[in-house]
C-alpha positions in Angstrom: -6.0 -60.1 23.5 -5.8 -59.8 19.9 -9.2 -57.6 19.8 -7.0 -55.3 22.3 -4.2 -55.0 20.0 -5.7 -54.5 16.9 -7.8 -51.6 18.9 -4.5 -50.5 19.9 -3.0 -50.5 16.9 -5.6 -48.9 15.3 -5.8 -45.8 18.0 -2.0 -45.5 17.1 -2.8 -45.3 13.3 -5.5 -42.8 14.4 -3.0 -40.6 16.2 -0.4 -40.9 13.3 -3.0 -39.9 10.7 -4.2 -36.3 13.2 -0.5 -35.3 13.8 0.5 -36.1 10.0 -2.6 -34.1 8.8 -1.6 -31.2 11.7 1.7 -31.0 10.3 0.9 -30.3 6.6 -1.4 -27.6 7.4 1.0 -25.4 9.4 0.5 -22.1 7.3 3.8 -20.7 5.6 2.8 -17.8 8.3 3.1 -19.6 11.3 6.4 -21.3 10.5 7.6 -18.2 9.5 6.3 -16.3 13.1 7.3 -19.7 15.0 10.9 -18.9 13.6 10.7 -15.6 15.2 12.5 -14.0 12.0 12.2 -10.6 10.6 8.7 -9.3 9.8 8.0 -9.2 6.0 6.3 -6.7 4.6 6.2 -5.8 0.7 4.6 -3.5 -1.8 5.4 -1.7 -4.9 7.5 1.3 -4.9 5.0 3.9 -3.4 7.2 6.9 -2.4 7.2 8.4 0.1 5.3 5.8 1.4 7.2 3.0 0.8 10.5 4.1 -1.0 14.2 1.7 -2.1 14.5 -1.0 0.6 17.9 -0.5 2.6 18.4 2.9 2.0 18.8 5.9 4.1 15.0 7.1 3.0 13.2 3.9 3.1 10.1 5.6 3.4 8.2 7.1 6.0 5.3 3.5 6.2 9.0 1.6 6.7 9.9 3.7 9.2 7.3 3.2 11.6 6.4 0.1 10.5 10.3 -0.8 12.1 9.9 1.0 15.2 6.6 -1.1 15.6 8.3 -4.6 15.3 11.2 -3.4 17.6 8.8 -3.3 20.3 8.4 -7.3 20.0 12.1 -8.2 19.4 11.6 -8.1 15.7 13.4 -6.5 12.2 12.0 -5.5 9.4 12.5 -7.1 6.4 10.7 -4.6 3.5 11.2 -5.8 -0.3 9.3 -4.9 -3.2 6.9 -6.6 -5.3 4.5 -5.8 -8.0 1.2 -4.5 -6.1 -0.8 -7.6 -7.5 1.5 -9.7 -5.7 2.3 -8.3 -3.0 -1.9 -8.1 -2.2 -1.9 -11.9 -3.3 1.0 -13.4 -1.1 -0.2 -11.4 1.9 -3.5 -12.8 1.7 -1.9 -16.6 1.4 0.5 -15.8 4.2 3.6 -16.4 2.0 5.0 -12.3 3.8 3.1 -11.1 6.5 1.8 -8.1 5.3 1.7 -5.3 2.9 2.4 -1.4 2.9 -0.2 1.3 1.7 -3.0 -0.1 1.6 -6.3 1.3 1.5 -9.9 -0.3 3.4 -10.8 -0.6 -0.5 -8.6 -3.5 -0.6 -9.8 -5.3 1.7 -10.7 -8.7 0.7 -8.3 -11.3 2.6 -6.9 -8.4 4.8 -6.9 -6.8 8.1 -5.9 -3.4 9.4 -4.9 -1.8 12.1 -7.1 1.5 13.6 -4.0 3.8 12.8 -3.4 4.7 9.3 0.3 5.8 8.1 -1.0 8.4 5.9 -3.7 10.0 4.0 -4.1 9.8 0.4 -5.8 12.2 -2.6 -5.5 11.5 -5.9 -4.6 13.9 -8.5 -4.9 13.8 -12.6 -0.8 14.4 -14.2 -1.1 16.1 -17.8 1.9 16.9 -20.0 2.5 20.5 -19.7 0.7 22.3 -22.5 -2.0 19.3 -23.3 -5.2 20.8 -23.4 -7.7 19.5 -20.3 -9.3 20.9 -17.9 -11.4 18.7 -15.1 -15.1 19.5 -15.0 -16.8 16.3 -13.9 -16.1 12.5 -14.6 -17.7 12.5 -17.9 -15.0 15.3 -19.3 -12.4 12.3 -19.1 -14.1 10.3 -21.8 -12.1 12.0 -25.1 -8.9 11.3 -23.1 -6.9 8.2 -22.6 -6.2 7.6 -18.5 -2.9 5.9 -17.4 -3.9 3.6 -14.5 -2.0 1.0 -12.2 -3.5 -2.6 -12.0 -5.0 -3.4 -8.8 -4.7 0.2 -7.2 -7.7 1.4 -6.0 -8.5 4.9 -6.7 -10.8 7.7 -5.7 -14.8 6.6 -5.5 -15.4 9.7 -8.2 -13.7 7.4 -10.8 -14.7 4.2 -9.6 -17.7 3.4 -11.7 -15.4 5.4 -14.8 -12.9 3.2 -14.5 -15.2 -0.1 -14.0 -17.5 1.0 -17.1 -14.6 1.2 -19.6 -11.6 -1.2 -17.8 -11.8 -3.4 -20.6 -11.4 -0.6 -22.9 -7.6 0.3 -24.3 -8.6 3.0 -25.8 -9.7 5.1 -22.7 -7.6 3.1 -19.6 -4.2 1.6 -19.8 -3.1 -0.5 -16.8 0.6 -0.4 -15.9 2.1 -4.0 -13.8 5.5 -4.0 -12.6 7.8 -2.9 -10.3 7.5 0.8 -11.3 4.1 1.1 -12.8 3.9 4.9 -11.9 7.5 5.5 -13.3 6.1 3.6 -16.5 2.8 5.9 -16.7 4.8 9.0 -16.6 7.1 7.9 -19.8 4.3 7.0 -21.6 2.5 9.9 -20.6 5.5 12.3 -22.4 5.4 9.6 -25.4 1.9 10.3 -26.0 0.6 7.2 -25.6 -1.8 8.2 -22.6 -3.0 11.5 -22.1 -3.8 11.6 -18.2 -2.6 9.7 -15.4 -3.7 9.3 -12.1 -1.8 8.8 -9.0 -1.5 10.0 -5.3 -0.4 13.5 -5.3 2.8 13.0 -3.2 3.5 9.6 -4.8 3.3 11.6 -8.5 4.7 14.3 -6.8 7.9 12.7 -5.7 8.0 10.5 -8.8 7.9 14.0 -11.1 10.8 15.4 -9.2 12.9 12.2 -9.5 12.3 12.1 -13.0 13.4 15.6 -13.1 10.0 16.8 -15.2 8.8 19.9 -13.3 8.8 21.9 -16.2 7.3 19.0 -18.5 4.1 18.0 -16.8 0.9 19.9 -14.7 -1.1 18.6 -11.3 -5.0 18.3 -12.0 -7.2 18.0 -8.7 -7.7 16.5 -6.5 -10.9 13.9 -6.3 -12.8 13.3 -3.2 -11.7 13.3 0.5 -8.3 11.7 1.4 -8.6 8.2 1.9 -6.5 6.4 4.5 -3.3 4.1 4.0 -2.4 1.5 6.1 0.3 -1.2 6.7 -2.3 -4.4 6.6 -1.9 -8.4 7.5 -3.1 -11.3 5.7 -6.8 -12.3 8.1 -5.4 -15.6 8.6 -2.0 -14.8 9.4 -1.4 -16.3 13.2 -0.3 -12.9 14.7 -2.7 -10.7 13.0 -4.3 -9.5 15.8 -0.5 -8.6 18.4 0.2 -7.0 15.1 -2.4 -4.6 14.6 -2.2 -3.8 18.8 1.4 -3.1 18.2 1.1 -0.8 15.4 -1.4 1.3 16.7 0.2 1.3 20.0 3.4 2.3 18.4 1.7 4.9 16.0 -0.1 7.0 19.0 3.2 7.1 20.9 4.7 8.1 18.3 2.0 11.2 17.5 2.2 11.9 21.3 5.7 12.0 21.5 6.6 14.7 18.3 8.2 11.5 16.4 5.8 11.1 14.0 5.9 14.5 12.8 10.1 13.9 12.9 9.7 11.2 10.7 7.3 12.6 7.7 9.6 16.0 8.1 12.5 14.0 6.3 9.9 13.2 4.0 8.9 16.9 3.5 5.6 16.1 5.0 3.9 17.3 7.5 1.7 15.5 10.4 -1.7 14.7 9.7 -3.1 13.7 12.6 -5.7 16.7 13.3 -9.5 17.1 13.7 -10.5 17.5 10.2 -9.0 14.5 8.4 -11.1 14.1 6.1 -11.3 17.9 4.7 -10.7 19.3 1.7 -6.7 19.4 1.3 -4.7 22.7 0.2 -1.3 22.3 -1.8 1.7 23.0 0.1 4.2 23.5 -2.9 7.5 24.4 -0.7 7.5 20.9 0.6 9.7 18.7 -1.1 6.8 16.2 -2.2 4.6 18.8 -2.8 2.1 17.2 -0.4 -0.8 18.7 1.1 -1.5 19.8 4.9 -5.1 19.8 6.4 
């Protein structure tokens, strides 16, 4: 009798221990999904992309990322973060996911087959400053402005790699306007070149009001897809990613999508040569590029 209780007893202690130990290693992800509260999604400002949260204009990567959720009962919830950690608590399911992200990113991430956008980066130059592009190697008399933890176009990769350490060719921006901060220092003269995605820079010079203060330079390689992409471990990774590429197709299908990056001043880019060679289309508002 007592060898049957103290069996018991210790079965019971057993079972205590598992559902104790099951209990503390709920993610932050699943708690958050099991709540069935708004979808969080963050990033740095990134406009048109990912403009001011809870404005008219969110951007157009908010806009459809909403219209996704709806589909499952779900709001939005879009706040901004510095890039760094917006990458870092989407990998540690502390938000659920993170807007404009490229493939290059990738480690801790997952992504849908649909991208939101297409991006080409572009080299800014104070208006009169004496550069002209003519391979990677005519960057190395001139000081880039760069944003930490952005990935950028593979023809500066191994640049940017060979001399990150260096202050006196690369200076990293952080923040919660890292572009906005590149541009200032650009007209102070502490940086001679920055380098940004051309609608991004492009929307960022005409908010600044410095059209007549600064010059485009490029652009480098093929444009690279953006996505909205979820943390790999994140519970509902997977219904996600269906969602939002059900959502995006329906949404090229229907003539929406095009709506949507029209308010934007962009126009669709869902065509047969993708990855082509872009060509400026200067009456848009953004200045972006068509295919």
């Amino acid at each position: 009798m007592r060898q049957i209780r103290q069996n018991s007893c210790f079965i019971s202690l057993l079972l205590l221990l598992l559902l104790s130990f099951g209990a503390k290693t709920v993610s932050a992800a699943e708690q958050f999904s099991t709540a069935q509260g708004p979808v969080v999604l963050a990033a740095d400002p990134w406009c048109p992309y990912n403009c001011v949260p809870g404005t008219d204009l969110p951007g157009f990567g908010v806009e459809i990322a909403r219209l996704a959720f709806a589909r499952l009962g779900r709001s939005l919830l879009y706040v901004t973060r510095p890039w760094s950690r917006a990458l870092e608590e989407a990998r540690h399911g502390h938000i659920d996911g993170v807007i404009g992200a490229s493939a290059l990113e990738g480690r801790g991430l997952v992504y849908p087959r649909q991208p939101i956008g297409y991006s080409v980066d572009f080299l800014l130059k104070r208006k009169g400053y004496s550069y002209e592009w003519s391979g990677v190697s005519s960057l190395e008399t001139h000081r880039l402005g760069l944003v930490q933890d952005y990935e950028y176009a593979t023809t500066l990769t191994n640049y940017i790699a060979s001399h990150r350490s260096n202050t006196q060719k690369i200076l990293f921006s952080t923040g919660r306007n890292p572009l906005e901060n590149n541009i200032k220092r650009l007209l102070k003269e502490r940086i001679d070149l920055v380098v940004g995605d051309h609608a991004v820079l492009s929307h960022a010079v005409l908010q600044m009001g410095l059209e007549d203060k600064v010059d485009f330079i490029g652009g480098f390689d093929a444009p690279l897809p953006v996505y909205i992409a979820f943390g790999q471990n994140h519970p509902q990774q997977a219904l996600y990613r269906r969602i939002f590429d059900e959502t995006v197709e329906d949404l090229h299908d229907s003539g929406e999508f095009v709506k949507i990056l029209a308010k934007y001043g962009i126009k669709d880019w869902k065509c047969q040569h993708c990855y082509g060679r872009k060509r400026l289309a200067s009456r848009y508002k953004f200045a972006a590029y068509t295919w």
